[in-house]
Structure formats: structure tokens, C-alpha cells
C-alpha positions as CSV (number, residue, x, y, z in Angstrom):
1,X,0.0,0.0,0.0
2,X,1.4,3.5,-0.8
3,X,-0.1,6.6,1.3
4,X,1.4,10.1,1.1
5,X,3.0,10.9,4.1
6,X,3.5,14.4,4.4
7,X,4.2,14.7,7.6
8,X,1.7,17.0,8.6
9,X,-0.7,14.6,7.1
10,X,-2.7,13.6,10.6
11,X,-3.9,16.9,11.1
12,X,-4.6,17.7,7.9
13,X,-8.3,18.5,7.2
14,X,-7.7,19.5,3.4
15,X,-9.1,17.5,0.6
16,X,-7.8,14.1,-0.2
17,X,-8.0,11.3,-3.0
18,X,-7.9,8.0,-3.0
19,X,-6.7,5.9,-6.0
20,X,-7.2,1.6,-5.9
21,X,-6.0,0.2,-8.8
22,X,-4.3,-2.8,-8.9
23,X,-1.8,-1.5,-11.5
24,X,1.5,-0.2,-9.2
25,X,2.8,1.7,-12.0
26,X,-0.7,3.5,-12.2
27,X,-1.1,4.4,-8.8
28,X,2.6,5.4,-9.0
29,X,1.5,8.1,-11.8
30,X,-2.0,9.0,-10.5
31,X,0.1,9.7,-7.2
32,X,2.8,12.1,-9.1
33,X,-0.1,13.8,-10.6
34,X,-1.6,14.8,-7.6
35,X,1.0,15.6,-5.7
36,X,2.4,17.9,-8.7
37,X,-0.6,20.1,-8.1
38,X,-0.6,19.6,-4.4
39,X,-3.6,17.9,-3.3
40,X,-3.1,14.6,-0.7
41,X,-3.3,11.4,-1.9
42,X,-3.4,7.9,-0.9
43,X,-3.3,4.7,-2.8
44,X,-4.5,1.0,-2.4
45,X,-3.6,-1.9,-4.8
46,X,-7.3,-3.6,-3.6
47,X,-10.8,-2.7,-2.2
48,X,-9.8,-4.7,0.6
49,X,-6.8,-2.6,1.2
50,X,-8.8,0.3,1.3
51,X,-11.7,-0.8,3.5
52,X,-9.0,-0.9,6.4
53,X,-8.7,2.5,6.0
54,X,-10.8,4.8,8.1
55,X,-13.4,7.2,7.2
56,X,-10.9,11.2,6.7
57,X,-12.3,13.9,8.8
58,X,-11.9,16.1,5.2
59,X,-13.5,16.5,1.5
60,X,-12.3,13.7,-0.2
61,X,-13.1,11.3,-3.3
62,X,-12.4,7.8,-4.8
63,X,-11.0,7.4,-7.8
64,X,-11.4,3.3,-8.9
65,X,-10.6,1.4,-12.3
66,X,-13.5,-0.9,-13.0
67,X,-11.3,-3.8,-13.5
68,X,-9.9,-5.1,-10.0
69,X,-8.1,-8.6,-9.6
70,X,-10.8,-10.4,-7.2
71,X,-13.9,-8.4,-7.6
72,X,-14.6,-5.5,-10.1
73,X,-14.9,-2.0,-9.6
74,X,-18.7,-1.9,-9.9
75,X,-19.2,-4.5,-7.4
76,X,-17.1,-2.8,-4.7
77,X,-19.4,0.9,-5.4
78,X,-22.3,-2.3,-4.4
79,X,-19.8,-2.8,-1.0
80,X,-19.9,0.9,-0.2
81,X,-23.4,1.6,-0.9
82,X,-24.4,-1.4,1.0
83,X,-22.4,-0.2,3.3
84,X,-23.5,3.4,3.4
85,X,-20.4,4.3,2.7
86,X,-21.0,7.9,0.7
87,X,-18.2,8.3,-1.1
88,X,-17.9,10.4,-4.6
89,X,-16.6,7.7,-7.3
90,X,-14.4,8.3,-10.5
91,X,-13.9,5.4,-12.6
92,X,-11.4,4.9,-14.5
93,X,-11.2,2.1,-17.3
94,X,-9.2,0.9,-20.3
95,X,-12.2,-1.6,-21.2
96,X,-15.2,0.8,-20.9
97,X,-18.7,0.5,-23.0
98,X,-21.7,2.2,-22.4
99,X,-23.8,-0.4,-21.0
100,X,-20.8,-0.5,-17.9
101,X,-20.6,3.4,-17.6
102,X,-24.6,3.9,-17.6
103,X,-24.6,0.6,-15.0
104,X,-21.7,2.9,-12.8
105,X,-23.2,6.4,-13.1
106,X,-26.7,5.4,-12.1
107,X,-25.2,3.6,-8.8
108,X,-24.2,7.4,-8.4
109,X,-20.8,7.9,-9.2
110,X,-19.9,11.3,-10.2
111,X,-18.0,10.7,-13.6
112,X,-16.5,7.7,-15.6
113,X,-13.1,8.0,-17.3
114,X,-11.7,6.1,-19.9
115,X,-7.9,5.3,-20.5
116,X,-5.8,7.1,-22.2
117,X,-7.8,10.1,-20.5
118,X,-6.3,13.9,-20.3
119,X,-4.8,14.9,-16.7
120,X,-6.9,17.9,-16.7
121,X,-9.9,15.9,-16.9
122,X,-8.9,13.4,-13.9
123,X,-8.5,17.1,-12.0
124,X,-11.5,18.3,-12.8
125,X,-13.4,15.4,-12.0
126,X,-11.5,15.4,-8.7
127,X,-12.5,18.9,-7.8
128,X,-15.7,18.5,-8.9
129,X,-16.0,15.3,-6.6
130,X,-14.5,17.2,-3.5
131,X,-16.8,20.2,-3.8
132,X,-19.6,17.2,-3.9
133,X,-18.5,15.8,-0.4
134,X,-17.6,19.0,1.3
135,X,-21.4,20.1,1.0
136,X,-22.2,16.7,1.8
137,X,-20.3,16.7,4.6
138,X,-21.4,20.6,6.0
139,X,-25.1,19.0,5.6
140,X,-24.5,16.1,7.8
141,X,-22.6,18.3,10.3
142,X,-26.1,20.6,10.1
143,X,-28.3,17.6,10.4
144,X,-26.1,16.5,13.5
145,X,-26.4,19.4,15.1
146,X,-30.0,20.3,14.9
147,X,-30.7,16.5,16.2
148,X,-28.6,17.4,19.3
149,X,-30.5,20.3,20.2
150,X,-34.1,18.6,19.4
151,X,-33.2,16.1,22.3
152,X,-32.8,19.1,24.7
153,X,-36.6,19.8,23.8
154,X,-39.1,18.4,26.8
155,X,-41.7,16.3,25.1
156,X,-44.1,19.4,25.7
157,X,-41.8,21.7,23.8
158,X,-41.5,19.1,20.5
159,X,-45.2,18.8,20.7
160,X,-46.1,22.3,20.2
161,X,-42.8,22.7,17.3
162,X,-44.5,19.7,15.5
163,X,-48.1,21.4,15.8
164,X,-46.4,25.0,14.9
165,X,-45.0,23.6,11.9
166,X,-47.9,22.5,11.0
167,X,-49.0,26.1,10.3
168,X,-51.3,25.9,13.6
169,X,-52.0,29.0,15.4
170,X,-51.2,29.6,19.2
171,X,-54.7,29.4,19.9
172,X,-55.9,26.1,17.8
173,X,-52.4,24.8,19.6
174,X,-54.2,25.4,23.1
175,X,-57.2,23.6,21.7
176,X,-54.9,20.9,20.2
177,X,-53.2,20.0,23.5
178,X,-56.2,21.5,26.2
179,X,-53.4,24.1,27.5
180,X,-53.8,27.8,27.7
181,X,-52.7,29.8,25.0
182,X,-49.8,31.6,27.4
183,X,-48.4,28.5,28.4
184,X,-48.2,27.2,24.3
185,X,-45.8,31.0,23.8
186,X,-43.8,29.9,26.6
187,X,-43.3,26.3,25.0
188,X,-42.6,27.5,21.6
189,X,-40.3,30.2,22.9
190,X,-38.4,27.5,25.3
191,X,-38.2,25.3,22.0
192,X,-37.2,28.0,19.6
193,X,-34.5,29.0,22.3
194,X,-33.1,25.3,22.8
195,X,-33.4,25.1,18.5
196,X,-31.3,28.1,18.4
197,X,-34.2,29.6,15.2
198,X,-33.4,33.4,14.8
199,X,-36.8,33.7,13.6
200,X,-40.4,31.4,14.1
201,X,-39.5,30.9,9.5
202,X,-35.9,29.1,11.1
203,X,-37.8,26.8,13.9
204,X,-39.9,25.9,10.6
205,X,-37.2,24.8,8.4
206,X,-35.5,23.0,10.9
207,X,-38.8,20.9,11.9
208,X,-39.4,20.3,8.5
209,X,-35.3,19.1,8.2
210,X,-36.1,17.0,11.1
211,X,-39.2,15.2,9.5
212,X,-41.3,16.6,12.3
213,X,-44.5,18.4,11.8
214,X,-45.7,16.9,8.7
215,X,-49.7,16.5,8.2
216,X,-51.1,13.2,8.9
């Protein structure tokens, strides 16, 4: 297995790429031509060897020819997905058809190269495929953070959100749960509060992120 090893690779949150292919002097060149433009790089001789590796705390992409000694390229994107691994793919093949690239692209990866292929197009796939994970990844981060502060919320408080996402009013709230109206403001301000929602729009947005609040 080669890995880049910069040495201030373990604290590094830029983006990365990762190469299997099961050709050394292929990795050895994919290698060279990242490094030449100074993005990180790692790369694997198997989808095995790359499994072992654990998930980067940074933007980062796979690139993977479609022909692997043991199992193919498209049956490891299977792995991952089964795995719910979410991981931008770039083929790469000397063998390509149609029928293989159509079969790759609509198990979602983001671009399917084949040999000889430019540089500049392997880069720009790349960057493409790291501006793909980093909003991926920002979104999860969101979603992880708004499920945090929902579990501050005291069953009271996520009942009246869910109802005030609805669209209901203070008042058919009150009626909803057989509280007084006063005590449904002090509720959905507690829960807007915990939510951290600038606005009652934001507390809205985020219910409706959360799955909460839909109309039965």
C-alpha cells in the first residue's frame, strides 16, 4: 500500500484522494499527478486494502478502475453503498462500454473516465468530486447538530414545534393539546430557544429538516 506521508498529514483537514487500482505503476503516476498540483493522496492496490482505512475527517473522493483482480470496480461501489459508505466515485477504465458506464453512473458515481484520458480531466473530475463531499459533509454536520439540540426539547416543547409547523396558530395549539394559550408561547419560545431559530421561519425549516411536523 502506498499513502502520502506528508508529515503533517494527521492533522490535515484538506481534501484528499484516493486511488485503488491494482496497477502499481498506475497508482505510481495518479500519485505524481496529484502531488504535482498539491492535493493529498493515498493509494490501495485492492478494495480490501482500502476498507482498512478509516473514514478522513476532510472532502475527499475515490478514484477506482472498474477492473480489480478479485472483484470489479462496480461491485465494490455495491460494498460501499451497501455499506452506506457515501463516497464520490471516479472510474477509471481501459475496457469501458456504455452499458458499464450507464450501470456505474446510475449507482451514483460522479463521472467515468476512460484510459488514455487527459490529466486535466482526472482534476477536474476530482475537484468537482470534493466540492460534492464537502457540501455533503457541511449537511450532515447541520443535520447533526439540529438533532442534538431537538433532544434538549421536553416532550411538551417538541409537541407544540410539531403542531407550529404544521401552520397551527397559538390558539388552535391550546385547543390541540387543552393548554392555555400563554403557556403554548412559553413552550414554543423554550423550544425555539433550545433550536437556536433566529426567527419562528428558522424553527420551521428545521422541523421540517427534522421530518417533524408533517400533516397526517
Amino acid at each position: 500500500m502506498n499513502r502520502d506521508t506528508s508529515p503533517h498529514r494527521s492533522t490535515d483537514t484538506s481534501p484528499i484522494v484516493f486511488v485503488v487500482d491494482d496497477e502499481a505503476s498506475m497508482r505510481e503516476a495518479l500519485a505524481s499527478l496529484f502531488r504535482s498540483v498539491g492535493v493529498r493522496v493515498e493509494t490501495f492496490s485492492s478494495a480490501a486494502e482500502f476498507l482498512e482505512r478509516p473514514d478522513p475527517d476532510a472532502p475527499s473522493c475515490l478514484v477506482l478502475d472498474v477492473r480489480l483482480q478479485g472483484s470489479s470496480g462496480l461491485d465494490f461501489q455495491r460494498q460501499l453503498i451497501e455499506a452506506n459508505i457515501n463516497l464520490p466515485i471516479i472510474f477509471m477504465t481501459g475496457h469501458g462500454d456504455i452499458a458499464m458506464s450507464v450501470k456505474a453512473m446510475k449507482a451514483g458515481a460522479l463521472d467515468f473516465l476512460v484510459k488514455p484520458f487527459r490529466d486535466q480531466d482526472l482534476l477536474d473530475a476530482v475537484s468537482a468530486a470534493h466540492r460534492t463531499d464537502a457540501s455533503r459533509r457541511e449537511l450532515r454536520k447541520q443535520d447533526s447538530g439540529l438533532h442534538a439540540c431537538y433532544q434538549l426539547l421536553t416532550a411538551r416543547e417538541r409537541e407544540v414545534m410539531a403542531y407550529a409547523a404544521r401552520g397551527l396558530m397559538n390558539k388552535q395549539i391550546a385547543s390541540e393539546m387543552n393548554l392555555s394559550e400563554i403557556t403554548v408561547k412559553i413552550h414554543r419560545g423554550h423550544a425555539m430557544k433550545k433550536m437556536q431559530a433566529k426567527s419562528f421561519a428558522d424553527l420551521v425549516r428545521m422541523a421540517e429538516s427534522l421530518g417533524i411536523g408533517e400533516k397526517r
